[in-house]
PDB file with one MODEL, atoms N, CA, C and O in Angstrom:
MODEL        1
ATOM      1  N   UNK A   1     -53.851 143.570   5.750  1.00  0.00           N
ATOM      2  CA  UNK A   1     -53.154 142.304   5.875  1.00  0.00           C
ATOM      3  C   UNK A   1     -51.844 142.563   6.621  1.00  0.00           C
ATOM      4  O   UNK A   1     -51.142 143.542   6.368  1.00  0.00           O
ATOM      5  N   UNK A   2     -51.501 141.529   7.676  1.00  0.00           N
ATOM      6  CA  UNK A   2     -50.266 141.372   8.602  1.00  0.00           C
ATOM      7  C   UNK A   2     -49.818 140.642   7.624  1.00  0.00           C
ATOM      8  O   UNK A   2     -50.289 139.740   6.931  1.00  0.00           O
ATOM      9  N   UNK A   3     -48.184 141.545   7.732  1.00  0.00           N
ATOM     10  CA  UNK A   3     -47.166 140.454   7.611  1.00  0.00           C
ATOM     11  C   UNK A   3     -46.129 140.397   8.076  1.00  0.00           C
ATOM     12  O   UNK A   3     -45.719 141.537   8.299  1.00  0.00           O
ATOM     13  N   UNK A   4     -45.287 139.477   8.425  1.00  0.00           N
ATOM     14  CA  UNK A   4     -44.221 139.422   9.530  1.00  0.00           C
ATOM     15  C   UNK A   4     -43.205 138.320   8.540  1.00  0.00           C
ATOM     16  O   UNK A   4     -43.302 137.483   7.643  1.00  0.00           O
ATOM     17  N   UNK A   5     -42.142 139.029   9.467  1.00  0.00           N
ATOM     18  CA  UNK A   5     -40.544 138.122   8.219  1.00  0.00           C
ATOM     19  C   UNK A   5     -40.252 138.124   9.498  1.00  0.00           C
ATOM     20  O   UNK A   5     -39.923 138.867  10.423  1.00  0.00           O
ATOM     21  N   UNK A   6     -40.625 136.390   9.069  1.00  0.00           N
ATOM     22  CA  UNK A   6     -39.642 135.278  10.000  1.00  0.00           C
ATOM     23  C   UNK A   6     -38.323 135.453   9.804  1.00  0.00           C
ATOM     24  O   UNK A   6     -37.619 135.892  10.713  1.00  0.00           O
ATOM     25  N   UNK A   7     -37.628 135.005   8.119  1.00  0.00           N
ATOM     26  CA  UNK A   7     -36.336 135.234   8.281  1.00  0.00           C
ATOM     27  C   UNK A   7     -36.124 135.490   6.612  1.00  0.00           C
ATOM     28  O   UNK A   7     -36.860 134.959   5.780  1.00  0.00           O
ATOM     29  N   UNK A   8     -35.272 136.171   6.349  1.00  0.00           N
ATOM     30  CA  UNK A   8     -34.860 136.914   5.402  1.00  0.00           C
ATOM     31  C   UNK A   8     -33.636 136.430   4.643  1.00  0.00           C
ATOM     32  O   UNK A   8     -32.727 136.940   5.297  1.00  0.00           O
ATOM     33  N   UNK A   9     -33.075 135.757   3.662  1.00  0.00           N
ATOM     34  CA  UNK A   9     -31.879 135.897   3.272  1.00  0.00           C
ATOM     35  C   UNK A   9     -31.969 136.514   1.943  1.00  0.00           C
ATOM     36  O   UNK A   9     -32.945 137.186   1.610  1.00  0.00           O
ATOM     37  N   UNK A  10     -30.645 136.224   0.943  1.00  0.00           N
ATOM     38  CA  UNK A  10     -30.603 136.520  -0.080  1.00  0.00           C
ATOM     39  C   UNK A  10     -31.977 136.087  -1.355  1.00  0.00           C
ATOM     40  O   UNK A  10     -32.618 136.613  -2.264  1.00  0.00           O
ATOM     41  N   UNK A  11     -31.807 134.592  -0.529  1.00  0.00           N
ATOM     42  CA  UNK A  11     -32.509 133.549  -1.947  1.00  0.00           C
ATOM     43  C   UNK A  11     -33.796 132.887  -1.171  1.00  0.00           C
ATOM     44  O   UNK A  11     -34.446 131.995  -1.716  1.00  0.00           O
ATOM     45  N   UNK A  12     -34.138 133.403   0.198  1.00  0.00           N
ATOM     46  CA  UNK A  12     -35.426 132.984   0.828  1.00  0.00           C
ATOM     47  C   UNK A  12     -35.921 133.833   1.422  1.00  0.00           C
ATOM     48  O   UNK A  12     -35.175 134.792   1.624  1.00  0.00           O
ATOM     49  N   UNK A  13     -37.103 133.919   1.890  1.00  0.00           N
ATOM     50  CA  UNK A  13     -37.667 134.361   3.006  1.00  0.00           C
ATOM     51  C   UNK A  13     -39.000 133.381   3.555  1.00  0.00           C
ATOM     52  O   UNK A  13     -39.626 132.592   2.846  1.00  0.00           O
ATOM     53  N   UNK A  14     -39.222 133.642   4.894  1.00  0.00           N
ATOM     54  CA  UNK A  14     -40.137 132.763   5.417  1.00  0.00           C
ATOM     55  C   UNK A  14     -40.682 134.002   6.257  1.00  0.00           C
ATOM     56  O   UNK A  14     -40.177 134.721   7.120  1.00  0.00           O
ATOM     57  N   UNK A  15     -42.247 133.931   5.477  1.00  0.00           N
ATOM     58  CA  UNK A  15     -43.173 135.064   6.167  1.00  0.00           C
ATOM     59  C   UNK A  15     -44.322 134.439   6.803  1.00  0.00           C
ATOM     60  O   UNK A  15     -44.510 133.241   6.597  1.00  0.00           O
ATOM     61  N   UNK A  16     -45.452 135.375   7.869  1.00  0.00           N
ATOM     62  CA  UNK A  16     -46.558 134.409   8.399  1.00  0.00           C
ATOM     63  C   UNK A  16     -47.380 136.035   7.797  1.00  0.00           C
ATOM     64  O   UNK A  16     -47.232 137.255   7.722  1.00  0.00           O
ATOM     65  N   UNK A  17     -48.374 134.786   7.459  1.00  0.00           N
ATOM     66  CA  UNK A  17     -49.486 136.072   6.630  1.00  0.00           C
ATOM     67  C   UNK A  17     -50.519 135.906   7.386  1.00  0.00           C
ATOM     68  O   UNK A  17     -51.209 134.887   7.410  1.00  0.00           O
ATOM     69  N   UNK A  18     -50.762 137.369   8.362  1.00  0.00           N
ATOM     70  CA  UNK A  18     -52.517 136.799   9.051  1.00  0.00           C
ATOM     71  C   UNK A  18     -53.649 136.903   8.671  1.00  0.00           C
ATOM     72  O   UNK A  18     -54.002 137.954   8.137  1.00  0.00           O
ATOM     73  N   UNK A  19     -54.566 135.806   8.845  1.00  0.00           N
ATOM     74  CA  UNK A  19     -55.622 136.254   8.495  1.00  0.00           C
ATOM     75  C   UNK A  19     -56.265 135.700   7.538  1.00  0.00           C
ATOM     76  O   UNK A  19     -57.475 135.556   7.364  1.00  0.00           O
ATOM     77  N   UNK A  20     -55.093 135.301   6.732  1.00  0.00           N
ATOM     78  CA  UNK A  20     -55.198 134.016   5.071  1.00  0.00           C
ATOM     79  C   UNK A  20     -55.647 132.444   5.387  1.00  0.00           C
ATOM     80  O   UNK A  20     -55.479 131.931   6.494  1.00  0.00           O
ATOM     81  N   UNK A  21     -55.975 132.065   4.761  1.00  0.00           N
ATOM     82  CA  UNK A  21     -56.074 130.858   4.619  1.00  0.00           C
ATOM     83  C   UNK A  21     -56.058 130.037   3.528  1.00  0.00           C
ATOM     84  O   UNK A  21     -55.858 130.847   2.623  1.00  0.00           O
ATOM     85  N   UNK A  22     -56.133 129.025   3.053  1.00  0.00           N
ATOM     86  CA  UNK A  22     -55.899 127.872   1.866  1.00  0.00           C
ATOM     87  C   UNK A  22     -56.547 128.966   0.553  1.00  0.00           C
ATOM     88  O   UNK A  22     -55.970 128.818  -0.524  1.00  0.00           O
ATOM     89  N   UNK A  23     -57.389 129.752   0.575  1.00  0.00           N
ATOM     90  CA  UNK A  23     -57.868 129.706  -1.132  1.00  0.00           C
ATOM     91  C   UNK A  23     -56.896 130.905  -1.410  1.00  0.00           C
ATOM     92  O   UNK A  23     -56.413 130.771  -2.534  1.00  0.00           O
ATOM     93  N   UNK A  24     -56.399 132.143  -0.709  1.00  0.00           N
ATOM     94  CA  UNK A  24     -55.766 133.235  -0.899  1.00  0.00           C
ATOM     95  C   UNK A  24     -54.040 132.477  -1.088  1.00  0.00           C
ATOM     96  O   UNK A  24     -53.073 132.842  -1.756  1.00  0.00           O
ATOM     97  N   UNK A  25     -54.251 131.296  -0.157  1.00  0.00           N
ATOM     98  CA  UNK A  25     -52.616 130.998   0.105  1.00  0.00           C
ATOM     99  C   UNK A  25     -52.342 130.458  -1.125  1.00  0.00           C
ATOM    100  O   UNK A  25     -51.680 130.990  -2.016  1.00  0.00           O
ATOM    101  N   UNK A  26     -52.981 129.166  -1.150  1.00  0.00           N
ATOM    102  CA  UNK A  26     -52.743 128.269  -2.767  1.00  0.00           C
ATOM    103  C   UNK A  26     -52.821 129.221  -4.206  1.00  0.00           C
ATOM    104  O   UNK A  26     -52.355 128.892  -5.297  1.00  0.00           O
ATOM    105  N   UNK A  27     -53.783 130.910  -3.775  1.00  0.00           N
ATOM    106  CA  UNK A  27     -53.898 131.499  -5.268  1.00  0.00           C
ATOM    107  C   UNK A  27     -51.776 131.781  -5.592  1.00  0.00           C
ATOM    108  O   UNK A  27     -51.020 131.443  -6.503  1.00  0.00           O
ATOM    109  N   UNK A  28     -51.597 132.507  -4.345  1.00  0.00           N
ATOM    110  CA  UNK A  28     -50.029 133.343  -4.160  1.00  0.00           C
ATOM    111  C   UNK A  28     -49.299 132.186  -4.325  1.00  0.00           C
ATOM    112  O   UNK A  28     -48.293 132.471  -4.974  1.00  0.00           O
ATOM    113  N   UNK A  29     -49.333 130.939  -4.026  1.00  0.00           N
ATOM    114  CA  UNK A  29     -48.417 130.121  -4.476  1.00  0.00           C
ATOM    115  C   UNK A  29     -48.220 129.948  -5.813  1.00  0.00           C
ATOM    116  O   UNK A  29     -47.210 130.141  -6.490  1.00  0.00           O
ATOM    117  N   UNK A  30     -49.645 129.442  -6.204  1.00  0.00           N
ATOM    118  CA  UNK A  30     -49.752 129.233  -7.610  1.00  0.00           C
ATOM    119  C   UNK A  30     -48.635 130.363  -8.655  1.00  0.00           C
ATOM    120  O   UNK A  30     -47.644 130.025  -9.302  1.00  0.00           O
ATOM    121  N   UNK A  31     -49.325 131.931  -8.485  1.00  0.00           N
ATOM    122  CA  UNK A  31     -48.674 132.901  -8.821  1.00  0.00           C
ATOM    123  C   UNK A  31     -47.036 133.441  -8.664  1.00  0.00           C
ATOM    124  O   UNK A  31     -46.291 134.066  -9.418  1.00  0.00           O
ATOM    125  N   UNK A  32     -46.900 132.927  -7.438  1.00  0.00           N
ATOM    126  CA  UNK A  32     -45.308 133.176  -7.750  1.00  0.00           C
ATOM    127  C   UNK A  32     -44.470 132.201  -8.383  1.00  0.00           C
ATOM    128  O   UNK A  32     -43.414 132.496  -8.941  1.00  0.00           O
ATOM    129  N   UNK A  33     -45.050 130.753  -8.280  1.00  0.00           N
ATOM    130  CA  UNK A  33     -45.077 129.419  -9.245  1.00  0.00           C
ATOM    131  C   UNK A  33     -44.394 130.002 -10.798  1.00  0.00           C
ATOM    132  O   UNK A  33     -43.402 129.800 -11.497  1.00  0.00           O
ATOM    133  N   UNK A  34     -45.087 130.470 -10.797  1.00  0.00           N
ATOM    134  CA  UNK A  34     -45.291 131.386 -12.345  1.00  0.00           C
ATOM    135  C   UNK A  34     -44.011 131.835 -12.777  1.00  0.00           C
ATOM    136  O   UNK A  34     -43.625 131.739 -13.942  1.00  0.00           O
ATOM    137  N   UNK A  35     -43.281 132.376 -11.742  1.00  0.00           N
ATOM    138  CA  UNK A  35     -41.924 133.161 -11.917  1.00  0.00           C
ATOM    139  C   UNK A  35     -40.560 132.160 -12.296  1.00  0.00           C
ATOM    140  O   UNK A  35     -40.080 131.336 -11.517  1.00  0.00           O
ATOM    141  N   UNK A  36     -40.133 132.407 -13.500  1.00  0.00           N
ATOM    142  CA  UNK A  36     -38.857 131.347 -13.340  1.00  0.00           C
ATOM    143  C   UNK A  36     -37.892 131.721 -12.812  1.00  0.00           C
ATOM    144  O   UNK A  36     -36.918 131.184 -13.339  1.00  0.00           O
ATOM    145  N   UNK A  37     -37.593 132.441 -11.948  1.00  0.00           N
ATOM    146  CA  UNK A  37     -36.393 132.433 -10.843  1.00  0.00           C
ATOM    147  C   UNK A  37     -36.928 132.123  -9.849  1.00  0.00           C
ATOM    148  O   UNK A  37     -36.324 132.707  -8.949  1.00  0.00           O
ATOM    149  N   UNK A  38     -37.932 131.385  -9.332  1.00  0.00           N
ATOM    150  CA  UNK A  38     -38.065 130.686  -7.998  1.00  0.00           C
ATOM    151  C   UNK A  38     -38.283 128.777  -8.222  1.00  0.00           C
ATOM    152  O   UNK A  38     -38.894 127.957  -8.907  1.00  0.00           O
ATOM    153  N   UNK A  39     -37.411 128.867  -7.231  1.00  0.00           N
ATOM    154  CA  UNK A  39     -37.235 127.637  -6.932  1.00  0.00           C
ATOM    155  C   UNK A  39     -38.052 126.821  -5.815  1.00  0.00           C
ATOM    156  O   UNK A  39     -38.159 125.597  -5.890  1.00  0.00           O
ATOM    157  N   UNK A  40     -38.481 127.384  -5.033  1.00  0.00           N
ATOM    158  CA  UNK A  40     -39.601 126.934  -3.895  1.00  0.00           C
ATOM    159  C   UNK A  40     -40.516 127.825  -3.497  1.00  0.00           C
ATOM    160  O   UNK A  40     -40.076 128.806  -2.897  1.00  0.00           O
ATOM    161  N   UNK A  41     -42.082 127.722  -3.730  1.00  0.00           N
ATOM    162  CA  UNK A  41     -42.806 128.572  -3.379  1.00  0.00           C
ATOM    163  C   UNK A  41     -44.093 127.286  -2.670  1.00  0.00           C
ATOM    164  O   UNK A  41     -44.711 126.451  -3.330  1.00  0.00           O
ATOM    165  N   UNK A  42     -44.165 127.514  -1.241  1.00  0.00           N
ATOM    166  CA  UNK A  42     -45.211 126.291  -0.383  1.00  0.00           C
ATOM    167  C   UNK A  42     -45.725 127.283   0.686  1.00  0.00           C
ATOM    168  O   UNK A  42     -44.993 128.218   1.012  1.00  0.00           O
ATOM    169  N   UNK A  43     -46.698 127.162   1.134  1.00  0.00           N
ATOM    170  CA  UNK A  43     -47.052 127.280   2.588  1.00  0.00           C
ATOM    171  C   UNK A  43     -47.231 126.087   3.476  1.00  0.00           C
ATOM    172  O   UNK A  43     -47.067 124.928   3.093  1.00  0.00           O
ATOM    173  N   UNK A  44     -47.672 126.539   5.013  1.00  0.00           N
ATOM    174  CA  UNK A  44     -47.705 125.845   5.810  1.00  0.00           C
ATOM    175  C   UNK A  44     -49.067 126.098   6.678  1.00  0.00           C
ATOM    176  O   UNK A  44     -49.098 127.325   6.764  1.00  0.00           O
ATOM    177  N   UNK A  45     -50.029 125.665   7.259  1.00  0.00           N
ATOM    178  CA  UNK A  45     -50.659 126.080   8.250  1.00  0.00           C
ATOM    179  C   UNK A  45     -50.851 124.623   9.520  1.00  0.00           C
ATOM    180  O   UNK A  45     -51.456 123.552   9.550  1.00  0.00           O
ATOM    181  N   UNK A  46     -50.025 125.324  10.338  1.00  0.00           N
ATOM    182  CA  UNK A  46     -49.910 124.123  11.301  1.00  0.00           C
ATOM    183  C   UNK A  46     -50.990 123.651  12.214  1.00  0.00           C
ATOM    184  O   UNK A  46     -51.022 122.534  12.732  1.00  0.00           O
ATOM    185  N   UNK A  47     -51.816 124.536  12.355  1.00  0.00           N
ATOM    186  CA  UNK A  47     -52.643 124.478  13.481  1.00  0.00           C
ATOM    187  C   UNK A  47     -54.372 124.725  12.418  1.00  0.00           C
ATOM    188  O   UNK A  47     -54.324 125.571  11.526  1.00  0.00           O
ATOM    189  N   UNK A  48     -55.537 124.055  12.604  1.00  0.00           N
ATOM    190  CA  UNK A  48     -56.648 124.783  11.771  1.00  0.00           C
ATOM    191  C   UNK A  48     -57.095 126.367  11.902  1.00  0.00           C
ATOM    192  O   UNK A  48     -57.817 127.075  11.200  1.00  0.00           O
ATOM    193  N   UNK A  49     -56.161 126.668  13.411  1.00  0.00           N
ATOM    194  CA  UNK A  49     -57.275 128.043  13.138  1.00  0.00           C
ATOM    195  C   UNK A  49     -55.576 129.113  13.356  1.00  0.00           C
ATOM    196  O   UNK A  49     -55.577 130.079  14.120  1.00  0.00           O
ATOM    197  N   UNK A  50     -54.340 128.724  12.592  1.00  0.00           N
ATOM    198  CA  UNK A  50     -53.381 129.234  12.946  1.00  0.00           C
ATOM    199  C   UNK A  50     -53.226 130.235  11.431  1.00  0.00           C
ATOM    200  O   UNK A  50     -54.031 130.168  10.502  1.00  0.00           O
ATOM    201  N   UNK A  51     -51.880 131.232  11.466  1.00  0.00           N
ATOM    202  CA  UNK A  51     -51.647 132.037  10.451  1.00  0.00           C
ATOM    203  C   UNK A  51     -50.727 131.083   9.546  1.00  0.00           C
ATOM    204  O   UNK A  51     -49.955 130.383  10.201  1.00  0.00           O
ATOM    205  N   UNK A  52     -50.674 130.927   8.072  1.00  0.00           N
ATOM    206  CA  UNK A  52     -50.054 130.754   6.779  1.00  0.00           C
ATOM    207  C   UNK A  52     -48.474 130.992   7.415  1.00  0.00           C
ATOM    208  O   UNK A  52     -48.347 131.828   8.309  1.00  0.00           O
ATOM    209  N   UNK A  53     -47.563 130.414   7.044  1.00  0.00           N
ATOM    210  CA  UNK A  53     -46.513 130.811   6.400  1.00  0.00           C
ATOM    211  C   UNK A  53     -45.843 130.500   5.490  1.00  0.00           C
ATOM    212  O   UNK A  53     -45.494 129.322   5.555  1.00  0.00           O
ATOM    213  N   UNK A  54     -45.500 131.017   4.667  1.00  0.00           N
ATOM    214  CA  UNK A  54     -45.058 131.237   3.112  1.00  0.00           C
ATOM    215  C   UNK A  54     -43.532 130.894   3.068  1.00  0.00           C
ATOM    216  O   UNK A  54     -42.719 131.481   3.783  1.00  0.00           O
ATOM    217  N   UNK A  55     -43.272 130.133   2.387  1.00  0.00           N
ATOM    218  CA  UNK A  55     -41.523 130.074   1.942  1.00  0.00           C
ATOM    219  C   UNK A  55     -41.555 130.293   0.427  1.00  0.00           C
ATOM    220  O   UNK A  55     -42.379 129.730  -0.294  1.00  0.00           O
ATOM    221  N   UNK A  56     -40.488 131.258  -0.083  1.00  0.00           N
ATOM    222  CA  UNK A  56     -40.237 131.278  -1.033  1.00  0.00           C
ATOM    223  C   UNK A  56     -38.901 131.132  -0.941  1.00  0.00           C
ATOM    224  O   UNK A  56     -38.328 131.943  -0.215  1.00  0.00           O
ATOM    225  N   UNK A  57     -38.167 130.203  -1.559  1.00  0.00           N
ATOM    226  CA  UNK A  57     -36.781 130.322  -2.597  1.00  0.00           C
ATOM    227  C   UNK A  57     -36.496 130.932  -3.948  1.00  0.00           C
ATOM    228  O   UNK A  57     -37.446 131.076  -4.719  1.00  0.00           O
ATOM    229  N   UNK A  58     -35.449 131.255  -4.264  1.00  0.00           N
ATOM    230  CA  UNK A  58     -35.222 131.928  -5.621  1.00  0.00           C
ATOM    231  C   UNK A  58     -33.954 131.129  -6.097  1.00  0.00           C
ATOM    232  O   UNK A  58     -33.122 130.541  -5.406  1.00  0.00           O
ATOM    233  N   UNK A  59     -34.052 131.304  -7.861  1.00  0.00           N
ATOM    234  CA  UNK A  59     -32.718 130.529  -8.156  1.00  0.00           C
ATOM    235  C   UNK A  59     -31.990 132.038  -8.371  1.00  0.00           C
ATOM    236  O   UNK A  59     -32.448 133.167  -8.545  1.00  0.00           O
ATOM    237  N   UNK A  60     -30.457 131.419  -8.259  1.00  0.00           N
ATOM    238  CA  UNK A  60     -29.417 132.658  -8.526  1.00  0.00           C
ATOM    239  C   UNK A  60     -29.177 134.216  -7.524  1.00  0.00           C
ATOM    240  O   UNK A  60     -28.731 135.333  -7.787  1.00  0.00           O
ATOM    241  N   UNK A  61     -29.801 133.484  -6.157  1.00  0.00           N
ATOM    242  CA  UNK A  61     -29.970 134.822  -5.246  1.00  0.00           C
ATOM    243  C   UNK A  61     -30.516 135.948  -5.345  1.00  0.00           C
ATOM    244  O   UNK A  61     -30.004 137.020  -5.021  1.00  0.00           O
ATOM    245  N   UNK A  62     -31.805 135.743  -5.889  1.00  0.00           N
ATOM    246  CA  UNK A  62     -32.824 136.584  -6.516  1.00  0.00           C
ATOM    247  C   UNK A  62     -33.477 137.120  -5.199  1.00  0.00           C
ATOM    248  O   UNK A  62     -33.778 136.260  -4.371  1.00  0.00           O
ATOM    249  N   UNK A  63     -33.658 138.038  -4.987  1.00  0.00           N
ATOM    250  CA  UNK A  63     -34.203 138.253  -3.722  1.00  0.00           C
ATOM    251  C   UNK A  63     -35.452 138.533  -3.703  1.00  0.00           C
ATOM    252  O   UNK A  63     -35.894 139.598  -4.133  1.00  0.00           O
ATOM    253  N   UNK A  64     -36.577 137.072  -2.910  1.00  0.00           N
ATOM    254  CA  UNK A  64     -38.083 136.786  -3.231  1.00  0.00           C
ATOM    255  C   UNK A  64     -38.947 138.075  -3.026  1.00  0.00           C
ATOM    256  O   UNK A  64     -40.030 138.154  -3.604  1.00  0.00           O
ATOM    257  N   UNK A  65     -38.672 138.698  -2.530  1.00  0.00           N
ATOM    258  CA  UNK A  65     -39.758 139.783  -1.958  1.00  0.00           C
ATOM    259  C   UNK A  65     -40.178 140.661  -3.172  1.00  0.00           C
ATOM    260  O   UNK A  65     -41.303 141.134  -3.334  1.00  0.00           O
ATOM    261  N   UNK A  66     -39.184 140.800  -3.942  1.00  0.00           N
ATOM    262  CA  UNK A  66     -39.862 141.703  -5.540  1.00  0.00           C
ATOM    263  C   UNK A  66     -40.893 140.642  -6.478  1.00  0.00           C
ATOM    264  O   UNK A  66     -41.704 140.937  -7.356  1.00  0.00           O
ATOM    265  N   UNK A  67     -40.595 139.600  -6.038  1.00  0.00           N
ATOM    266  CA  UNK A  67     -41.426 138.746  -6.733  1.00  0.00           C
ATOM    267  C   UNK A  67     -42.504 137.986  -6.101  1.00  0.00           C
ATOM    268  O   UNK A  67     -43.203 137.163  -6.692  1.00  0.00           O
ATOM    269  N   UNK A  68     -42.606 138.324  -4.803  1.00  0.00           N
ATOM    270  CA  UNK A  68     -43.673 138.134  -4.132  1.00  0.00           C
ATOM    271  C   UNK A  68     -44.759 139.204  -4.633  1.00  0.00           C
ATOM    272  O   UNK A  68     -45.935 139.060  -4.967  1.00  0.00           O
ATOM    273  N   UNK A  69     -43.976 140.266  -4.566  1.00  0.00           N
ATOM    274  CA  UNK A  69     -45.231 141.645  -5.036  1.00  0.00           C
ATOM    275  C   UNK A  69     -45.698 141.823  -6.014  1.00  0.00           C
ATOM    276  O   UNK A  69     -46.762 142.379  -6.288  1.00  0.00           O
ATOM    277  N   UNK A  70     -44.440 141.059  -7.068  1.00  0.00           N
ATOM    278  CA  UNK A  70     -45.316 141.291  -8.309  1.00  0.00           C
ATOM    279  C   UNK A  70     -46.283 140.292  -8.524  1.00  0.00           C
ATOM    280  O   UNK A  70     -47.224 140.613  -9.252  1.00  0.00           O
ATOM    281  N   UNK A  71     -46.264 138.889  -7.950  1.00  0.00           N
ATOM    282  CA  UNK A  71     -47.276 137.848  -7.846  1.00  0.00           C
ATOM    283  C   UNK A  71     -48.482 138.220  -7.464  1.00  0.00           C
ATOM    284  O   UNK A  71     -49.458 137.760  -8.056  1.00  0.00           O
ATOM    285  N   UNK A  72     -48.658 139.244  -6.261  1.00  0.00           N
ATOM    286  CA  UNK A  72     -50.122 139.770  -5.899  1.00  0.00           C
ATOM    287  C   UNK A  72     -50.186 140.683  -6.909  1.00  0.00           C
ATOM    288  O   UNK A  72     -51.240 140.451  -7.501  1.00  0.00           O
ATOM    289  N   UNK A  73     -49.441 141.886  -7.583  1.00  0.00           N
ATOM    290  CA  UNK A  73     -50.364 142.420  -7.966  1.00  0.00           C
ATOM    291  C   UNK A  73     -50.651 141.833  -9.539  1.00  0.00           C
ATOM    292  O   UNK A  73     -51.408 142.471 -10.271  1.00  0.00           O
ATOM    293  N   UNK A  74     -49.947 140.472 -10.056  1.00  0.00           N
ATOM    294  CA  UNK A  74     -50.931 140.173 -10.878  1.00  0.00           C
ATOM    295  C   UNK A  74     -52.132 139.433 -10.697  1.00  0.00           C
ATOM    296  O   UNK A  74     -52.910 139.103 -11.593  1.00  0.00           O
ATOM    297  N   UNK A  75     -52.277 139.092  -8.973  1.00  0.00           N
ATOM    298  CA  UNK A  75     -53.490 137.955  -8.679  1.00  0.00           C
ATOM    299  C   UNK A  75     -54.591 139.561  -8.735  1.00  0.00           C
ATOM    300  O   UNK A  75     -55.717 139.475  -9.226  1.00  0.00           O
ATOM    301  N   UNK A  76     -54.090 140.863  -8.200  1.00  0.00           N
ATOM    302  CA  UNK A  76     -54.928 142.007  -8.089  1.00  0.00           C
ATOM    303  C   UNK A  76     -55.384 142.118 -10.097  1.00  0.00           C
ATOM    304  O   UNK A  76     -56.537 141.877 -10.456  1.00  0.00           O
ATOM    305  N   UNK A  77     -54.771 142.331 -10.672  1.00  0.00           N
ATOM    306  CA  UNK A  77     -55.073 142.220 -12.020  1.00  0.00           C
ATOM    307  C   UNK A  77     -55.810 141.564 -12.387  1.00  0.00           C
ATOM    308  O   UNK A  77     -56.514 142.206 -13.165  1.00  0.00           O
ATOM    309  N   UNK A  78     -56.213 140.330 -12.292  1.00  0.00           N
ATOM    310  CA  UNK A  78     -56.844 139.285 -12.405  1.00  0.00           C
ATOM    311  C   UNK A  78     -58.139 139.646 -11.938  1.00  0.00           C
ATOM    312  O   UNK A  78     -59.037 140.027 -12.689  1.00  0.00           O
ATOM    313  N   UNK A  79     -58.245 139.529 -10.683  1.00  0.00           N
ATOM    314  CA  UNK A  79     -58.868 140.411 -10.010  1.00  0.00           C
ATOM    315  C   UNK A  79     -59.915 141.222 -10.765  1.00  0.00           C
ATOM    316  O   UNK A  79     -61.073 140.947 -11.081  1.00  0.00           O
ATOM    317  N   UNK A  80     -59.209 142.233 -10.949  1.00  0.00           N
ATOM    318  CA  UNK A  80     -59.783 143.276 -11.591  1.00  0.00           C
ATOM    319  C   UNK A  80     -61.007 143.308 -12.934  1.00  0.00           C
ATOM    320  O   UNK A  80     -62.153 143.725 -13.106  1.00  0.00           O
ATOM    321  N   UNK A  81     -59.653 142.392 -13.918  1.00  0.00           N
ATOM    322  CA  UNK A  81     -60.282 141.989 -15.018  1.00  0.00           C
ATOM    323  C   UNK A  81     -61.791 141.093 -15.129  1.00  0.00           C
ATOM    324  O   UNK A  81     -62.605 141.113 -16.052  1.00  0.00           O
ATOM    325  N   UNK A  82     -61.840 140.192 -13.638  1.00  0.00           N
ATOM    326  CA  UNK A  82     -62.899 139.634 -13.487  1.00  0.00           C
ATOM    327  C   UNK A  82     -64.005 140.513 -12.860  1.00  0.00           C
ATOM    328  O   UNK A  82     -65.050 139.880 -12.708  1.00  0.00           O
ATOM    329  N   UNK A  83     -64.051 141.655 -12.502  1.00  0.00           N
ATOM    330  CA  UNK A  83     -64.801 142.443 -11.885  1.00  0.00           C
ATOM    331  C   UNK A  83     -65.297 142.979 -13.073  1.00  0.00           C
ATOM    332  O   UNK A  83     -66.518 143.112 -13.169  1.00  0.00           O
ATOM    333  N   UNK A  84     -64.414 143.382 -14.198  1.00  0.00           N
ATOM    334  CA  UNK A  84     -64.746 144.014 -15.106  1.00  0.00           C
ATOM    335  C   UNK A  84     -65.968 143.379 -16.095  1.00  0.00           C
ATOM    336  O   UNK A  84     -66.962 143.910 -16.591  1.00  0.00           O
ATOM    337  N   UNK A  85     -65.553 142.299 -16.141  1.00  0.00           N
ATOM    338  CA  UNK A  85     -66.457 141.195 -17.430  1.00  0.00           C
ATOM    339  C   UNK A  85     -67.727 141.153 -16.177  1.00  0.00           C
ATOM    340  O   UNK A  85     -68.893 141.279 -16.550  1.00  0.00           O
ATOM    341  N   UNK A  86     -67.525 141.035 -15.209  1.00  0.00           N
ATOM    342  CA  UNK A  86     -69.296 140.962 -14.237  1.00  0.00           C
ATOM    343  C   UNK A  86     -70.028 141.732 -14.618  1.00  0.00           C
ATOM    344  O   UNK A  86     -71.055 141.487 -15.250  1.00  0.00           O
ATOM    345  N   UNK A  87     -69.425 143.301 -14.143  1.00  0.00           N
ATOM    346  CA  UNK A  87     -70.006 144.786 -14.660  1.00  0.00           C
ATOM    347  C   UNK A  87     -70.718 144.548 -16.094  1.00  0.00           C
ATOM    348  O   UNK A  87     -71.910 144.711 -16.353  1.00  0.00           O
ATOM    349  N   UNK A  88     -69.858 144.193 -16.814  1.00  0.00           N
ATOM    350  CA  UNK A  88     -70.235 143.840 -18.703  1.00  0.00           C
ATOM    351  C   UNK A  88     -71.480 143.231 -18.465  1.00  0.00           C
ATOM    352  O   UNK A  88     -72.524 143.869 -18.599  1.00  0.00           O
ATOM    353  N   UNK A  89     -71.457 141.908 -18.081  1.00  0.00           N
ATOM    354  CA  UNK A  89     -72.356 140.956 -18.313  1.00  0.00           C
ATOM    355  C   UNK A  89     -73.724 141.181 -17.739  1.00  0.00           C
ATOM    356  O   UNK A  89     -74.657 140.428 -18.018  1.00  0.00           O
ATOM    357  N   UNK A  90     -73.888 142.533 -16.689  1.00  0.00           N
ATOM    358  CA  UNK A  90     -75.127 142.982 -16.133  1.00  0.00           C
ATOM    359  C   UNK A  90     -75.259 144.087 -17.532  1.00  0.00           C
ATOM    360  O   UNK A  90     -76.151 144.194 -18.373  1.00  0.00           O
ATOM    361  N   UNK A  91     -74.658 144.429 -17.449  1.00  0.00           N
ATOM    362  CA  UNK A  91     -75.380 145.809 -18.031  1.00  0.00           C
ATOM    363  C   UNK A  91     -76.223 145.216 -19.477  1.00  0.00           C
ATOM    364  O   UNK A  91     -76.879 145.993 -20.171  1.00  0.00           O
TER     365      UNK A  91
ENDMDL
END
């Protein structure tokens, strides 16, 4: 996965994620949603066959990018856990 920082401050960043589209984008929104120090978490896709970009805000100058990561790796957790109960349910 590409990712590129549009622009960076304390309490935002605006990234373009390639390659994503609506079900990966809406999961990472949802998930950083989750976090109570953010204050704006949306994407954008302007064009149908264009790349995501992501805005996150934070309250209190939280700086989004630690909480961007921890948002995937609990969507990766998730993840996981559902791989796990499949495995179960064959055997």
């Amino acid at each position: 996965m590409i990712v590129k920082v549009l622009e960076l401050e304390k309490d935002k960043v605006r990234l373009i994620i390639q390659g994503e589209g609506h079900t990966f984008m809406n999961t990472l929104v949802e998930e950083i949603l989750s976090d109570p120090d953010v204050d704006v978490a949306r994407y954008m896709i302007e064009f149908q066959f264009s790349d995501p970009e992501l805005v996150v805000t934070t309250k209190g100058k939280k700086n989004p990018l630690p909480i961007i990561k921890k948002a995937c790796k609990r969507i990766t957790s998730h993840c996981d856990e559902l791989i796990k109960g499949i495995k179960k349910s064959k055997a």
